[in-house]
CHARMM internal coordinates of N, CA and C (Angstrom, degrees):
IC EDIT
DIST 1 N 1 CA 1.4487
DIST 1 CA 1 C 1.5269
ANGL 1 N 1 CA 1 C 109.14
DIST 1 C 2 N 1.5547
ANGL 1 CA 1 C 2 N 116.23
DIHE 1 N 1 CA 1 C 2 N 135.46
DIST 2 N 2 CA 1.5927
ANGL 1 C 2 N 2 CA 102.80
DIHE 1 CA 1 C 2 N 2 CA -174.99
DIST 2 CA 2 C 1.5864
ANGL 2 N 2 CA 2 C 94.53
DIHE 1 C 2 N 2 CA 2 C -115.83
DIST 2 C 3 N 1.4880
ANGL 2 CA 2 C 3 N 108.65
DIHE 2 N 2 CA 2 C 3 N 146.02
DIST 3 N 3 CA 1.3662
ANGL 2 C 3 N 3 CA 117.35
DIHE 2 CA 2 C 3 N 3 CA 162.40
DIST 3 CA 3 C 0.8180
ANGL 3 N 3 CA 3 C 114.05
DIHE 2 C 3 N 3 CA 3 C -88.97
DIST 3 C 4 N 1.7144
ANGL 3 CA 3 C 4 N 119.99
DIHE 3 N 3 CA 3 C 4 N 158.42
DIST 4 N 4 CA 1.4587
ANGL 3 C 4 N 4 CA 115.27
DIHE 3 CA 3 C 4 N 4 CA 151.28
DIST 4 CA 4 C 1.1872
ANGL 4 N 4 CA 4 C 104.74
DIHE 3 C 4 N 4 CA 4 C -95.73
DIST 4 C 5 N 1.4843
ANGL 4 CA 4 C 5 N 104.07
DIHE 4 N 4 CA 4 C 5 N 175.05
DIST 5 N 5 CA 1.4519
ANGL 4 C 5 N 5 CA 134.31
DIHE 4 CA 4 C 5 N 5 CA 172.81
DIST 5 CA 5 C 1.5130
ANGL 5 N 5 CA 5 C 112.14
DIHE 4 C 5 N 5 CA 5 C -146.56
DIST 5 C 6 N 2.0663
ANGL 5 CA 5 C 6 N 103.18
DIHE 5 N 5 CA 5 C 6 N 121.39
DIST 6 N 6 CA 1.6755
ANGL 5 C 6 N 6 CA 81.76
DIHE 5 CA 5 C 6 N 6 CA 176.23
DIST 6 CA 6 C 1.3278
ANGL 6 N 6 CA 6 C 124.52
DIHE 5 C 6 N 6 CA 6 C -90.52
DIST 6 C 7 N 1.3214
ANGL 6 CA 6 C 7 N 118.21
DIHE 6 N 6 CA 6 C 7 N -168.68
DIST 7 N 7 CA 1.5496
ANGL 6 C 7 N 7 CA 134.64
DIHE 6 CA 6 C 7 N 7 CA -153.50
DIST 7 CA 7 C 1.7326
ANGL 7 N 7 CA 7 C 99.81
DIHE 6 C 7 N 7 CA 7 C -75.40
DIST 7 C 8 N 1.5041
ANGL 7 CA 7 C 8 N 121.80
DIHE 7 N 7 CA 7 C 8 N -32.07
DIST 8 N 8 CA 1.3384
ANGL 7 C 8 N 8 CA 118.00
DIHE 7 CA 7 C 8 N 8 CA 174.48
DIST 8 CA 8 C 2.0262
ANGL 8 N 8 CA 8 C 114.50
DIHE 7 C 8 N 8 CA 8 C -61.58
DIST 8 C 9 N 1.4092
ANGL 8 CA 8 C 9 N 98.14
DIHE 8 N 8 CA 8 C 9 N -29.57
DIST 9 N 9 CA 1.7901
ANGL 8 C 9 N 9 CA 108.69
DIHE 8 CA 8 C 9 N 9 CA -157.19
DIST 9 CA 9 C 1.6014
ANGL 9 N 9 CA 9 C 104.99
DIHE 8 C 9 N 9 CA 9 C -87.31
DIST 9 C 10 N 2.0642
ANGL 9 CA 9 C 10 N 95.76
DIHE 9 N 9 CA 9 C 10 N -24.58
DIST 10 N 10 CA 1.5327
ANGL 9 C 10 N 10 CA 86.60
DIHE 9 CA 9 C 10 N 10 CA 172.27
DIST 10 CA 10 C 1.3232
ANGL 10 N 10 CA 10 C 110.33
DIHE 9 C 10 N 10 CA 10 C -110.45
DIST 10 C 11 N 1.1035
ANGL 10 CA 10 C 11 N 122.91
DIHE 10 N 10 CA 10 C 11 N 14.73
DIST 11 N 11 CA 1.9107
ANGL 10 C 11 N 11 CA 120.49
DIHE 10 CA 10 C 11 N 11 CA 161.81
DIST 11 CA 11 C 1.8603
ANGL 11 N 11 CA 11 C 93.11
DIHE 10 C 11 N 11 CA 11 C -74.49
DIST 11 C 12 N 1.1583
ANGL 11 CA 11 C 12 N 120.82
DIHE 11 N 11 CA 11 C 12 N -31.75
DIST 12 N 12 CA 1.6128
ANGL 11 C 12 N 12 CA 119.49
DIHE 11 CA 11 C 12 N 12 CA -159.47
DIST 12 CA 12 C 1.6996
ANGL 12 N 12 CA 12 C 88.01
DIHE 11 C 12 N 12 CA 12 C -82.58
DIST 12 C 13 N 1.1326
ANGL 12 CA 12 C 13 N 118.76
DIHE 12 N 12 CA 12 C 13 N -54.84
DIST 13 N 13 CA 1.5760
ANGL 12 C 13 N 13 CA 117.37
DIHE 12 CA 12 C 13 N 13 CA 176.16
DIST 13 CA 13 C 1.2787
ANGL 13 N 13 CA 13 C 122.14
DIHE 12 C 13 N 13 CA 13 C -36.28
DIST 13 C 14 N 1.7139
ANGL 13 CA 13 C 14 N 96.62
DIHE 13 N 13 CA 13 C 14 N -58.38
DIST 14 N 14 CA 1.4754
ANGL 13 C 14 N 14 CA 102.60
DIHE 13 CA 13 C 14 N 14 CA -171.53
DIST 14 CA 14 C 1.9828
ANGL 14 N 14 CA 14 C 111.96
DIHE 13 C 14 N 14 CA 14 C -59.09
DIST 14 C 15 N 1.6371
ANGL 14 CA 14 C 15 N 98.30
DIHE 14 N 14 CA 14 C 15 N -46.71
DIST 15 N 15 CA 1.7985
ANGL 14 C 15 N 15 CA 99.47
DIHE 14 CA 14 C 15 N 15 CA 164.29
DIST 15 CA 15 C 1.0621
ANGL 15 N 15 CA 15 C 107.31
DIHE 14 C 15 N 15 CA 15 C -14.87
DIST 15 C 16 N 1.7883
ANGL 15 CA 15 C 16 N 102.13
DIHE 15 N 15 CA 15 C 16 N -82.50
DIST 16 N 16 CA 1.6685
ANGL 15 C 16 N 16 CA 121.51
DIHE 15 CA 15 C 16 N 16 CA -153.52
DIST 16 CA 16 C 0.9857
ANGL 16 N 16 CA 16 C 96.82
DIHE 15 C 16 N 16 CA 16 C -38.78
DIST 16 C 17 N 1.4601
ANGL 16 CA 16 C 17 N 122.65
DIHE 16 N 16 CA 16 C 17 N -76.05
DIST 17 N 17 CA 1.3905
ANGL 16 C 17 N 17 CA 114.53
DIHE 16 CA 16 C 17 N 17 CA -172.40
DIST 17 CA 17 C 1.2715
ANGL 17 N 17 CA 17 C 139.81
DIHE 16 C 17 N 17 CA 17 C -62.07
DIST 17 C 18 N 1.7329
ANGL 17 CA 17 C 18 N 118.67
DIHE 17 N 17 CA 17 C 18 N -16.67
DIST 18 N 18 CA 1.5859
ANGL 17 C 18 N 18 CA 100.79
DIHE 17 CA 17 C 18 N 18 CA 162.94
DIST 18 CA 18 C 1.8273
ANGL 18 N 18 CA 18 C 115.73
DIHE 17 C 18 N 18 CA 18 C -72.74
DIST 18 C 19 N 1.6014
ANGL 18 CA 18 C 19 N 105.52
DIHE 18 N 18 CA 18 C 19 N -21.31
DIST 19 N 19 CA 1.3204
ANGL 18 C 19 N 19 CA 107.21
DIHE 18 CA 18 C 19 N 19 CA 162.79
DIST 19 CA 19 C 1.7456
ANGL 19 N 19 CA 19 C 125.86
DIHE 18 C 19 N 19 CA 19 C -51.22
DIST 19 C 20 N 1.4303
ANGL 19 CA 19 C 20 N 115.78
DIHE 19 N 19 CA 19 C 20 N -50.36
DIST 20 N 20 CA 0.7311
ANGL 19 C 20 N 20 CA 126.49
DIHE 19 CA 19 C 20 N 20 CA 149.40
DIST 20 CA 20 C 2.0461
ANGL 20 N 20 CA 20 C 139.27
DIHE 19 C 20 N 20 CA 20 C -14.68
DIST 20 C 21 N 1.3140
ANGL 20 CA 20 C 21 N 99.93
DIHE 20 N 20 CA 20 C 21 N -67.24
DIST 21 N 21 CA 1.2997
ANGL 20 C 21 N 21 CA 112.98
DIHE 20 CA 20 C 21 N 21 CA -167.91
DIST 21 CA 21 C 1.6799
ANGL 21 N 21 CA 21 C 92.46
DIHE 20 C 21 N 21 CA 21 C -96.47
DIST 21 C 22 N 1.3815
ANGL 21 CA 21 C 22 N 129.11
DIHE 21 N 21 CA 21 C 22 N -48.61
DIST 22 N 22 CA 1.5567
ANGL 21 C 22 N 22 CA 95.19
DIHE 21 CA 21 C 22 N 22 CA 158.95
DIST 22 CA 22 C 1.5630
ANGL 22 N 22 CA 22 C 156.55
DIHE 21 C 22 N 22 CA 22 C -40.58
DIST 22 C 23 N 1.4090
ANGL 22 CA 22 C 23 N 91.24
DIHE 22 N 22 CA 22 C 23 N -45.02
DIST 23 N 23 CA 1.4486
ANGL 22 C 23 N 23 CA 97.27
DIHE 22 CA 22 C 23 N 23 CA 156.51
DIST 23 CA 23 C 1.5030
ANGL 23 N 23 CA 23 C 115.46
DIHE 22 C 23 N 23 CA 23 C -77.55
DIST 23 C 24 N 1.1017
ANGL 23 CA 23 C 24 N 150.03
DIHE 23 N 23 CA 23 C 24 N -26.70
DIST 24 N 24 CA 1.2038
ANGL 23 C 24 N 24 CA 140.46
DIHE 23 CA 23 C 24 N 24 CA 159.78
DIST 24 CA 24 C 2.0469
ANGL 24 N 24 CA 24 C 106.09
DIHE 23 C 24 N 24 CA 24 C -53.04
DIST 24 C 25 N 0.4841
ANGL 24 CA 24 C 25 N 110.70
DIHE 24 N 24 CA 24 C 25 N -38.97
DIST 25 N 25 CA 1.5670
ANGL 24 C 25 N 25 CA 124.44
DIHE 24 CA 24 C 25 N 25 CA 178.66
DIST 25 CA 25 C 1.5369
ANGL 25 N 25 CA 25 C 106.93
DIHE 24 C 25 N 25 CA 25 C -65.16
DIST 25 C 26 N 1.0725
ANGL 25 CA 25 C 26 N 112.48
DIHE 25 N 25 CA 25 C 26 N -46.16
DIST 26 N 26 CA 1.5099
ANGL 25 C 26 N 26 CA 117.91
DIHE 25 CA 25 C 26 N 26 CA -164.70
DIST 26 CA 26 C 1.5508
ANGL 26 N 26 CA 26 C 101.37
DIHE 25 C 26 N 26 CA 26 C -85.50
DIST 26 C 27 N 1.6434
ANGL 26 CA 26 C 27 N 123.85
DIHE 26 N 26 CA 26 C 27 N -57.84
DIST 27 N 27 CA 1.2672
ANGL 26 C 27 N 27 CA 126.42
DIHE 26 CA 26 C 27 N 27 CA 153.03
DIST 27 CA 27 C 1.8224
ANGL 27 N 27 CA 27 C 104.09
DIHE 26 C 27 N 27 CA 27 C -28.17
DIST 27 C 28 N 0.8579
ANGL 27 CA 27 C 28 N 126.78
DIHE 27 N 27 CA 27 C 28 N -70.08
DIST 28 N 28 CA 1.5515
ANGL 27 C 28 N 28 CA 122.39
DIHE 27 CA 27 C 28 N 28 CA -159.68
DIST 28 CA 28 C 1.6357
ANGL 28 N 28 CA 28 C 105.50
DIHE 27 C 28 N 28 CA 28 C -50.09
DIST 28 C 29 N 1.2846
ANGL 28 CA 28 C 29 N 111.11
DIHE 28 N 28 CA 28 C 29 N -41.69
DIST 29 N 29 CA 1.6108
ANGL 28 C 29 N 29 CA 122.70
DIHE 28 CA 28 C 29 N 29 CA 177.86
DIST 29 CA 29 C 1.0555
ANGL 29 N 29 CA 29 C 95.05
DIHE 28 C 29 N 29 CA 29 C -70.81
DIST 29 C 30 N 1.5257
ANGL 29 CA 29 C 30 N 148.37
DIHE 29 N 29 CA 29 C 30 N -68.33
DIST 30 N 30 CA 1.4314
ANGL 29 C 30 N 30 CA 131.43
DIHE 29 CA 29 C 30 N 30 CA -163.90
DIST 30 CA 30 C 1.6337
ANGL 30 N 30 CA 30 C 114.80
DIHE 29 C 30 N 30 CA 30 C -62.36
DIST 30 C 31 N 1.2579
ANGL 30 CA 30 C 31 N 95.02
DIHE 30 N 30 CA 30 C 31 N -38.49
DIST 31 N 31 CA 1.9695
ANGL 30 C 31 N 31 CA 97.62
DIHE 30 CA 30 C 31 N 31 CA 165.44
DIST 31 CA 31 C 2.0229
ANGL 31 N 31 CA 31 C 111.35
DIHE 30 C 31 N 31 CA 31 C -51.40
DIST 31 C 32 N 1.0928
ANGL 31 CA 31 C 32 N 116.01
DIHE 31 N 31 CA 31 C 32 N -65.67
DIST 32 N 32 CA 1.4431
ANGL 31 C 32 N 32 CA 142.96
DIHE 31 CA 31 C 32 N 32 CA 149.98
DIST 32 CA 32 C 1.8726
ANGL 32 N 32 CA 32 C 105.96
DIHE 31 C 32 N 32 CA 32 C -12.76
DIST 32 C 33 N 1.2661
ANGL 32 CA 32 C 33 N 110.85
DIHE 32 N 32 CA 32 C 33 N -39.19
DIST 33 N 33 CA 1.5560
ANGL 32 C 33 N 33 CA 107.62
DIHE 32 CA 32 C 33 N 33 CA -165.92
DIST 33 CA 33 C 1.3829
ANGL 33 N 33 CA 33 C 104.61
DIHE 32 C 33 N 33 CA 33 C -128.22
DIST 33 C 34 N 1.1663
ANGL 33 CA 33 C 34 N 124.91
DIHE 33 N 33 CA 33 C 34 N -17.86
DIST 34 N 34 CA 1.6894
ANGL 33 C 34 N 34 CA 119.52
DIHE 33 CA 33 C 34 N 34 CA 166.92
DIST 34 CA 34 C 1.3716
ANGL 34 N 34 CA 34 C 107.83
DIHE 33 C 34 N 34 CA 34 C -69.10
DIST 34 C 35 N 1.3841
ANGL 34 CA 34 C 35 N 101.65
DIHE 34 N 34 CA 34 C 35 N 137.69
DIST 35 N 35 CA 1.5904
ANGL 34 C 35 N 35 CA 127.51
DIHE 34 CA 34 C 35 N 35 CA 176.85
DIST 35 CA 35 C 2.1912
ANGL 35 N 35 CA 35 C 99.78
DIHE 34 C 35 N 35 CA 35 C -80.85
DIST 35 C 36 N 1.1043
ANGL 35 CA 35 C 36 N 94.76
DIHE 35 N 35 CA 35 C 36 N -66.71
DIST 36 N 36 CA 1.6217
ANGL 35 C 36 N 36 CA 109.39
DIHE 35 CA 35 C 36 N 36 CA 174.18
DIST 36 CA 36 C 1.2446
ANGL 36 N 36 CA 36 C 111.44
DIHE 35 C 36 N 36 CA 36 C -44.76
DIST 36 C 37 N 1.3992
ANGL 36 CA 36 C 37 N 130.91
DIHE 36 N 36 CA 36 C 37 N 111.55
DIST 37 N 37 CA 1.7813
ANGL 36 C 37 N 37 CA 152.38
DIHE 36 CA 36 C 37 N 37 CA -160.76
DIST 37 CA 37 C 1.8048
ANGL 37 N 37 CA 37 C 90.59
DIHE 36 C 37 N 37 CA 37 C -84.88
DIST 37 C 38 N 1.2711
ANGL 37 CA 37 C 38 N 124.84
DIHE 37 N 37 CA 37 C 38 N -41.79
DIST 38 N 38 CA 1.5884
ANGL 37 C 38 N 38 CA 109.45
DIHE 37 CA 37 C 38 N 38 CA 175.79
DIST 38 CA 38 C 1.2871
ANGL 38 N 38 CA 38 C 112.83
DIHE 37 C 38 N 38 CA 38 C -64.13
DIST 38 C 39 N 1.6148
ANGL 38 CA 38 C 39 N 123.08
DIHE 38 N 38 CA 38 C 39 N -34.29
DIST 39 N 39 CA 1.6867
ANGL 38 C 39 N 39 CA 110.05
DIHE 38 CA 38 C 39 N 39 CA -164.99
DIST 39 CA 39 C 1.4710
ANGL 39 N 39 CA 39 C 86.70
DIHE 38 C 39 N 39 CA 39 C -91.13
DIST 39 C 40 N 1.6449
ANGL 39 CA 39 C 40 N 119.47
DIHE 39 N 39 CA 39 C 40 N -39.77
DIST 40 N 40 CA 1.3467
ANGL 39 C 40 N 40 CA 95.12
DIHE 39 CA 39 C 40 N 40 CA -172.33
DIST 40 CA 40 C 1.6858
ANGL 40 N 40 CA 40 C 126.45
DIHE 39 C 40 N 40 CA 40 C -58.62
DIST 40 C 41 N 1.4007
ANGL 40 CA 40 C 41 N 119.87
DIHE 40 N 40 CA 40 C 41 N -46.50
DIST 41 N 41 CA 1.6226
ANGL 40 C 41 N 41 CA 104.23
DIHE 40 CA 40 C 41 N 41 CA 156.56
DIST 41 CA 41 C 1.2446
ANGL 41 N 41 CA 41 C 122.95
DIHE 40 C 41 N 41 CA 41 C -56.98
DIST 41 C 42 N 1.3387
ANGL 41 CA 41 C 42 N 141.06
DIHE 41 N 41 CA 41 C 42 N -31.43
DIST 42 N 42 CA 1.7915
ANGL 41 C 42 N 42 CA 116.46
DIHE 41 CA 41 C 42 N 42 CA 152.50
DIST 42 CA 42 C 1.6078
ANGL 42 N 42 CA 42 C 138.63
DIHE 41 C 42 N 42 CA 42 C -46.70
DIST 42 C 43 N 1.3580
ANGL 42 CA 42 C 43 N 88.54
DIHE 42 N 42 CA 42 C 43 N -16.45
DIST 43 N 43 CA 1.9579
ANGL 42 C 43 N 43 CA 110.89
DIHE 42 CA 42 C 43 N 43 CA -176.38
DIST 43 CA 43 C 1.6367
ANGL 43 N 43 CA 43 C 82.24
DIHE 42 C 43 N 43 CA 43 C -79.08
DIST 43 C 44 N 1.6171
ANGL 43 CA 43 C 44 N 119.12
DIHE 43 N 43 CA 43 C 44 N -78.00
DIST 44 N 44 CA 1.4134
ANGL 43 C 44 N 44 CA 113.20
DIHE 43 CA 43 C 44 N 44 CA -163.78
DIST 44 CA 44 C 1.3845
ANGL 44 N 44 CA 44 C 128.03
DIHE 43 C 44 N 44 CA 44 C -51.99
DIST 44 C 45 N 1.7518
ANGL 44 CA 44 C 45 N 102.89
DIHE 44 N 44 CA 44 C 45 N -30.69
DIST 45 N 45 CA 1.3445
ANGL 44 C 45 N 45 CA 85.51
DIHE 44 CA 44 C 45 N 45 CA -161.70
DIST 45 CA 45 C 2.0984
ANGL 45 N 45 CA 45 C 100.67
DIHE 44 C 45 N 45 CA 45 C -94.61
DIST 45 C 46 N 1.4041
ANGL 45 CA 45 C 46 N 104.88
DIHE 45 N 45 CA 45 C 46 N 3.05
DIST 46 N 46 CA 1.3779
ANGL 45 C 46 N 46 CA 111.23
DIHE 45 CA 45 C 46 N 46 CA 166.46
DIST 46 CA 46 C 1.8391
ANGL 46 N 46 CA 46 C 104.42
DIHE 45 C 46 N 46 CA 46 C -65.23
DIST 46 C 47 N 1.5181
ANGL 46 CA 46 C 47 N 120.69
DIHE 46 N 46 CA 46 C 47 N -66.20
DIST 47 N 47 CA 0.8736
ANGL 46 C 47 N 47 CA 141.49
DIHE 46 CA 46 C 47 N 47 CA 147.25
DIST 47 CA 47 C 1.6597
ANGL 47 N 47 CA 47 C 110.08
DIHE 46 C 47 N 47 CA 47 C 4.84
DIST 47 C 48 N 1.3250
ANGL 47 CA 47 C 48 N 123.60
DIHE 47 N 47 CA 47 C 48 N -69.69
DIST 48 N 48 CA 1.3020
ANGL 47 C 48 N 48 CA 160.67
DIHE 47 CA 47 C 48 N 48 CA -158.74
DIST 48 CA 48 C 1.8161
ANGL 48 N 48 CA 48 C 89.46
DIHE 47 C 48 N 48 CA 48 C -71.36
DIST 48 C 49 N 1.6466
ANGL 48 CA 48 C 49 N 107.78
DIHE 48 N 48 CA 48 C 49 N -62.08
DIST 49 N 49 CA 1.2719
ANGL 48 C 49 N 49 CA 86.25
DIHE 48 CA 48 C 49 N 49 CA -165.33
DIST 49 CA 49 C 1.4367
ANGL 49 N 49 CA 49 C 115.00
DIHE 48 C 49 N 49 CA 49 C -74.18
DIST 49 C 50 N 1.5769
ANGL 49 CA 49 C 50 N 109.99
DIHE 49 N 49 CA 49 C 50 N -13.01
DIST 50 N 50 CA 1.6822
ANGL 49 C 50 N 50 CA 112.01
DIHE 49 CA 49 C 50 N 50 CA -175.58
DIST 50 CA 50 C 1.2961
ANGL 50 N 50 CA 50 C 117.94
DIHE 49 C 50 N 50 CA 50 C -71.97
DIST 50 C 51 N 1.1743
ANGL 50 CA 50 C 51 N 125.47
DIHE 50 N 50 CA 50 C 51 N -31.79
DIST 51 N 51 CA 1.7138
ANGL 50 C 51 N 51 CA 145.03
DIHE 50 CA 50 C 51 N 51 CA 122.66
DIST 51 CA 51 C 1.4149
ANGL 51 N 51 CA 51 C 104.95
DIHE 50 C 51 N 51 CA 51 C 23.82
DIST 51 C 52 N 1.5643
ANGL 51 CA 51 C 52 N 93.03
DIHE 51 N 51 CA 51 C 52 N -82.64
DIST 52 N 52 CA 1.4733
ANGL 51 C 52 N 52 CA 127.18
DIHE 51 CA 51 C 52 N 52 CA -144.94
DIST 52 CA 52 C 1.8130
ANGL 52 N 52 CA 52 C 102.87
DIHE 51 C 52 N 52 CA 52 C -80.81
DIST 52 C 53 N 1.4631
ANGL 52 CA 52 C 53 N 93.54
DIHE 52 N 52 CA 52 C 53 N -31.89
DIST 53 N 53 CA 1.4390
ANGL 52 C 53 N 53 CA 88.72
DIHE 52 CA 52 C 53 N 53 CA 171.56
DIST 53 CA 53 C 1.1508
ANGL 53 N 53 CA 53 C 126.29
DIHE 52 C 53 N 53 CA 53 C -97.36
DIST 53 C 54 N 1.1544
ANGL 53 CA 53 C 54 N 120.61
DIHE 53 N 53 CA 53 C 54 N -3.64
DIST 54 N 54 CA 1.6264
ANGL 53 C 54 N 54 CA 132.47
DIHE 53 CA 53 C 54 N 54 CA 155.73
DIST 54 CA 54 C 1.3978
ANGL 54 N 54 CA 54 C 108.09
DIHE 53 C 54 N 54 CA 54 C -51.32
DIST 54 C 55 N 1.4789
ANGL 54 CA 54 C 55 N 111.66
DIHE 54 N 54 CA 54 C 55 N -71.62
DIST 55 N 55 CA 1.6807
ANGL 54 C 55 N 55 CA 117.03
DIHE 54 CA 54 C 55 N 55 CA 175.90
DIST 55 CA 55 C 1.3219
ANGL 55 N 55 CA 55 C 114.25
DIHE 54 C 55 N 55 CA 55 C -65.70
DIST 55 C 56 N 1.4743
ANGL 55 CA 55 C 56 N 135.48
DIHE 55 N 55 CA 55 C 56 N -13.53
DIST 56 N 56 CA 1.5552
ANGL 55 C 56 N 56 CA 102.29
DIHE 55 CA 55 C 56 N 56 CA 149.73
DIST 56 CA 56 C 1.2054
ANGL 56 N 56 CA 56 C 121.77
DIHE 55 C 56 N 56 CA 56 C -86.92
DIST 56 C 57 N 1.3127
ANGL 56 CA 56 C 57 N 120.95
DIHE 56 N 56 CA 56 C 57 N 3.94
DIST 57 N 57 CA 1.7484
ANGL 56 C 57 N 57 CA 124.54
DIHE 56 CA 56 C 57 N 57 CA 172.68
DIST 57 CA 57 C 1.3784
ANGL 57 N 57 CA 57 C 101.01
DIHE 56 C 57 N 57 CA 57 C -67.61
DIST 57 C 58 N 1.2362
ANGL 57 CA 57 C 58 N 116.49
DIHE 57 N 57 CA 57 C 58 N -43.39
DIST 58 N 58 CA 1.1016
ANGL 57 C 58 N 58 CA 127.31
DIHE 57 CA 57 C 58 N 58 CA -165.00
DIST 58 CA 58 C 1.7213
ANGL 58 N 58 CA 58 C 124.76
DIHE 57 C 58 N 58 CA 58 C -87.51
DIST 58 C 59 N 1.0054
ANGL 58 CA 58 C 59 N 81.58
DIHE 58 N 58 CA 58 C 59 N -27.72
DIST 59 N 59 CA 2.0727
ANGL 58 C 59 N 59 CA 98.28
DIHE 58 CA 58 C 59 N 59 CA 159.39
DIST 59 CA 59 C 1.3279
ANGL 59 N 59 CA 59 C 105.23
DIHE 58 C 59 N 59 CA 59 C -65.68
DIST 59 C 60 N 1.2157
ANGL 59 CA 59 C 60 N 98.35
DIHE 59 N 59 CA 59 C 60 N -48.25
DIST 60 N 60 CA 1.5658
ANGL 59 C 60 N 60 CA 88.25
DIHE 59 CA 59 C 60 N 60 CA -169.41
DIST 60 CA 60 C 1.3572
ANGL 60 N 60 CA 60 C 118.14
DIHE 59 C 60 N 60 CA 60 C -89.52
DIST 60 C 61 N 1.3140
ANGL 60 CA 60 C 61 N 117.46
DIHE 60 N 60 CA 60 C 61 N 9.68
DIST 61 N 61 CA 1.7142
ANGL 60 C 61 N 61 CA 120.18
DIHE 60 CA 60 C 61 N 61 CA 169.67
DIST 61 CA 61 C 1.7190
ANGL 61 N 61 CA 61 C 97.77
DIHE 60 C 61 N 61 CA 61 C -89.27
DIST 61 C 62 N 1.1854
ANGL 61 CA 61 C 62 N 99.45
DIHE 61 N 61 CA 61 C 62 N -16.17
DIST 62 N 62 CA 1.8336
ANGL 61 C 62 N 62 CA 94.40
DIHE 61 CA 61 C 62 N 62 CA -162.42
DIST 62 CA 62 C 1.6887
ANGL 62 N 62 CA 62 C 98.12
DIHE 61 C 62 N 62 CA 62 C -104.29
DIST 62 C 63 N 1.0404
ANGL 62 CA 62 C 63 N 107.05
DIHE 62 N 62 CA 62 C 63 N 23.54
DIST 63 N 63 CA 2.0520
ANGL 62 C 63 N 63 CA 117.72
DIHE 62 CA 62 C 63 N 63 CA -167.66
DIST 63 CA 63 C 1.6380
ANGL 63 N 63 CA 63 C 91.18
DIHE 62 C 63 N 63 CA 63 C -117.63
DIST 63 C 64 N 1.9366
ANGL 63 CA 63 C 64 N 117.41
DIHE 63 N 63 CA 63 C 64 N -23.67
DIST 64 N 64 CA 1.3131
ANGL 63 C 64 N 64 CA 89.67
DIHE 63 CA 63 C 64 N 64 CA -172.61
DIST 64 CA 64 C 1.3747
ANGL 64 N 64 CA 64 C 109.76
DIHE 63 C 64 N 64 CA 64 C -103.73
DIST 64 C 65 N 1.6515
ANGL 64 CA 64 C 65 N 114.24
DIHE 64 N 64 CA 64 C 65 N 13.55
DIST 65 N 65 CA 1.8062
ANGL 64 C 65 N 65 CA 101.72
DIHE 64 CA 64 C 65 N 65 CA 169.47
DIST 65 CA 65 C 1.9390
ANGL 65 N 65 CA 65 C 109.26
DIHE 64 C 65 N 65 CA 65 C -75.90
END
COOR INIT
IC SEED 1 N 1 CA 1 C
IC BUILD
């Protein structure tokens, strides 16, 4: 069964998600450049969750063909 989605809900999608994968990106570099092993696993595993919400943005763009 395919849904639609209109053109306002996936300009907001598409945002989220370039929002998304930048900050996952940027986290990965600050993980990447901290010397300090506590902030650096807070960088990754922040990192980690921006990840994660990229690919369910993205599950769920690929759930409505």
């Amino acid at each position: 069964m395919t849904k639609n989605i209109d053109t306002h809900s996936l300009e907001i999608l598409e945002e989220h998600m370039d929002k998304e994968y930048i900050i996952y990106k940027k986290f990965t570099q600050y993980a990447n450049l901290c010397t300090d092993t506590q902030f650096k696993n807070l960088c990754a595993q922040n990192a980690n969750t921006h990840k994660e919400n990229f690919k369910a943005l993205l599950n769920y763009l690929n759930g409505l063909n």
